[in-house]
Residue, then its C-alpha position, 0 to 999 in steps of 0.5 A: x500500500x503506497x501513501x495517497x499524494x506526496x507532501x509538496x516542497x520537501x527540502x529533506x527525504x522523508x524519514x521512513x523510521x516506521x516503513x513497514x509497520x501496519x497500524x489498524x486505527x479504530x481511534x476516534x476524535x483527537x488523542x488517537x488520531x494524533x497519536x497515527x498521524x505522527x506514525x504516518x508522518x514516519x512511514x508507518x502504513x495507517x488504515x484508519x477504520x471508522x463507523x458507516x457515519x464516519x468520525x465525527x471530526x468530519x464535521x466539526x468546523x472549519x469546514x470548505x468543500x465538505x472537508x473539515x480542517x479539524x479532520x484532515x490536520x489529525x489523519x493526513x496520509x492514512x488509508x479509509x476504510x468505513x466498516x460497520x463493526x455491529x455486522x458480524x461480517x465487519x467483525x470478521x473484517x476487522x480481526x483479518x485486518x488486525x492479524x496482519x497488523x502490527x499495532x491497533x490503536x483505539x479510543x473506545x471507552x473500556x469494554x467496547x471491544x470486548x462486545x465488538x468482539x475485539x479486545x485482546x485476548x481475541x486479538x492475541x488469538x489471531x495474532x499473538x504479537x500485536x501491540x494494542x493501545x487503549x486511550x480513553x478518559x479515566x484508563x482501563x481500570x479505577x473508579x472513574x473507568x466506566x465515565x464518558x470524557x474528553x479534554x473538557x472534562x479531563x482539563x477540569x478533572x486534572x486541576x488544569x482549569x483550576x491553574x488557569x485564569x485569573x486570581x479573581x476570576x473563575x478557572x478557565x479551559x486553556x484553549x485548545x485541547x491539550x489533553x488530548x494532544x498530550x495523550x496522544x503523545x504518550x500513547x505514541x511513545x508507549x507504542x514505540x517502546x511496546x514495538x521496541x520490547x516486541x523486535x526483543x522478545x516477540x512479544x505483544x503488549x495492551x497499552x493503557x493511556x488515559x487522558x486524566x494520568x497524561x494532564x497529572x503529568x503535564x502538571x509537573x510544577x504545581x504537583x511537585x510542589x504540593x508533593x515535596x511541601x506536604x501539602x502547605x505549597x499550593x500553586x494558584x491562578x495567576x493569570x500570564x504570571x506566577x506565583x513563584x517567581x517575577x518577573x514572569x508576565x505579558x506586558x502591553x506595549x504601543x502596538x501589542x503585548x509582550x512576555x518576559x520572563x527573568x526568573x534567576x538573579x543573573x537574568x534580573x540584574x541583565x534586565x536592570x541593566x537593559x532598561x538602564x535602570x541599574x537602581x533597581x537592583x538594590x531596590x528595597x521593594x524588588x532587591x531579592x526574589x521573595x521581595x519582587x514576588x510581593x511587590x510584583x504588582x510595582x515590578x509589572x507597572x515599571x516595566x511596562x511603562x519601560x516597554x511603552x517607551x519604544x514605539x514598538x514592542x518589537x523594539x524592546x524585544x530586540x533590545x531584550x534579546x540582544x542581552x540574551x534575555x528571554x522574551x517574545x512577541x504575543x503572536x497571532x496565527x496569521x503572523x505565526x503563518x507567515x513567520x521566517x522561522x516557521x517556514x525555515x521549520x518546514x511546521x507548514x507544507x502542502x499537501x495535495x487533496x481531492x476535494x481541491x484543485x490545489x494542494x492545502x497548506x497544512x501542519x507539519x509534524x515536529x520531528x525533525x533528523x539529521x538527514x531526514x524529516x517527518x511529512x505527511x504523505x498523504x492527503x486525510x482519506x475520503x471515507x471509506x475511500x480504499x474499499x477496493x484496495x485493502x481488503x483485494x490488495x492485503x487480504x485477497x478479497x475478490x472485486x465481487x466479494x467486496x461488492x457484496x460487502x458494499x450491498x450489505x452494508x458492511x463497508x460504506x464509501x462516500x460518494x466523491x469516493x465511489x467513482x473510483x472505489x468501483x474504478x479500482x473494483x473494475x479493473x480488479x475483475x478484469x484482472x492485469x493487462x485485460 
């Protein structure tokens, strides 16, 4: 099975790290595709398997041609495959496709593969070295096991909320869905080191990861501290600050906002000395960290009346810069779009898709070698788009069988994918060269 179109603009080969591993996705939503994507972006072969309704990211906004970007960006260069796993055909289906596998990856909640008939003895039966990673809420096991969640929940849950947000104000969502972004992530590791022990030892592996335990863990600070003071040292809502150092803000300019961050006494003296106010250091009010903890409200307004001495905040960054402080512009996605560095990163690379005449820009994956480089290779599959080519090419289906799984319902193809579905499906019957 070959990827579906190559990424546009490559300045590196790809990094084929994962050439020759088979990945059966049955993940849904963000944290499991994410987790295949970046397989995908090393050349592991992703067939992603979804419901006749398809996952339900093909319609989340923004949407353009009938095509989601919340969709596309989490499974770009996978294989489609749309089986309906209540059909005891579409079981049969998918334990064929897992006994050629390498990995399967899902994000049902616990039990759902066990009444699908594919948890993992039955797995292990089929195919005793396949790696299987559950991601779900609360993991396999624990009180909250059988309770439904995602990153809403999960970021209230994990006393992420709590942190986040002003100290007069109530806890806030951070954004963007970092509990599943951050599950994903570990999932992905957990899975490398799952294949790692298996080239040893030829032995399979279930992987547990939850959302709750990824966002504790990404939550190192406020929980070490609680930890190591036993209790007496709890981190609180600070807004862009921090309770435990300054000064760490975002601080407004003429012509937009800025953070700095000199947190050690050596970055607090280089910051004295770059806004020329060299009286600071001994000043009685900020002359010792805990001090500029407490007068942290007169350490923001000094420096951001400085700041607002330059007509742009980009004249106090490059200032601040040149003295190896840390700093930066608060940036917009459309300035971050058209940054230097992030075309030099290669984080935003074309890819050609179906549903347009011209290749979509798109995120790229972080990971990046000394000769080669992670990229999508592929665009995100129409649903159920190969039909025809995974189960005639990996597991010997004739044209006529498939178009019987078709008229019952087993599999489902979309309609812009159809024409070349039953293309495929055709020439199949006819056999080479006729």
């Amino acid at each position: 099975m070959t990827p579906s179109g190559a990424c546009k603009s490559m300045r590196q080969p790809y990094a084929d790290f994962l050439k020759g591993i088979r990945i059966v996705d049955f993940s849904r939503a963000l944290a499991g595709p994410s987790c295949t994507r970046l397989m995908a972006d090393l050349g592991a072969e992703v067939i992603k398997v979804e419901p006749p309704t398809g996952d339900q990211t093909r319609t989340f906004a923004y949407q353009r041609n009938g095509r989601s970007g919340y969709f596309i960006q989490q499974n770009l260069g996978k294989h489609g495959l749309s089986i309906d796993l209540r059909k005891e055909a579409g079981k049969a289906l998918a334990l064929e496709l897992i006994s050629i596998a390498d990995v399967v990856v899902e994000s049902f909640r616990p039990g759902v593969m066990a009444r699908l008939s594919l948890d993992y003895p039955r797995l292990r039966h089929v195919n005793p070295s396949v790696v299987l990673c559950s991601i779900s809420a609360f993991g396999q096991y624990g009180p909250y096991a059988d309770r439904r969640g995602g990153d809403y929940n999960i970021q209230a849950l994990s006393g992420m909320m709590s942190l986040n947000g002003h100290p007069d104000g109530p806890p806030m969502w951070t954004g963007n869905a970092y509990s599943d972004t951050t599950t994903g992530l570990h999932a992905f590791g957990a899975t490398m080191a799952a294949l790692y022990r298996r080239l040893q030892t030829g032995i399979g592996e279930h992987i547990d990861v939850a959302l709750l335990d990824c966002s504790l863990w990404h939550q190192e600070l406020s929980f070490q501290q609680y930890l190591l003071s036993e209790g007496k040292m709890l981190q609180l809502r600070a807004g862009s600050g921090r309770t435990d150092n300054a000064p760490v803000n975002v601080y407004k300019g003429r012509d937009g906002h800025m953070v700095l961050a000199a947190m050690s006494e050596s970055a607090w003296k280089t910051l004295c000395e770059a806004m020329e106010f060299p009286m600071l250091v001994t000043d009685s009010r900020f002359s010792s960290k805990a001090l500029r903890i407490q007068n942290v409200a007169a350490l923001d307004h000094v420096i951001e009346r400085w700041i607002c001495t330059f007509p742009s905040v980009d004249d106090a960054i490059e200032r601040l810069l040149s003295r190896g402080l840390v700093c930066g512009r608060v940036r917009t996605i459309p300035e971050i779009a058209a940054d230097l560095n992030t075309d030099a990163r290669e984080m935003l690379v074309e890819v050609p898709d179906p549903a347009f005449d011209k290749p979509l820009r798109v995120m790229n994956s972080p990971m990046r070698f000394s000769a080669s480089s992670a990229y999508p290779r592929g665009h995100a599959p129409l649903l159920g788009e190969s039909a025809a080519s995974i189960p005639t090419q990996l597991l010997g289906y004739t044209s006529r069988e498939v178009l019987q799984l078709l008229g019952e319902g087993v599999l489902t193809v979309e309609e812009r994918a159809a024409p070349q579905v039953m293309k495929e499906l055709e020439a199949g019957e006819r056999g080479p060269g006729q």
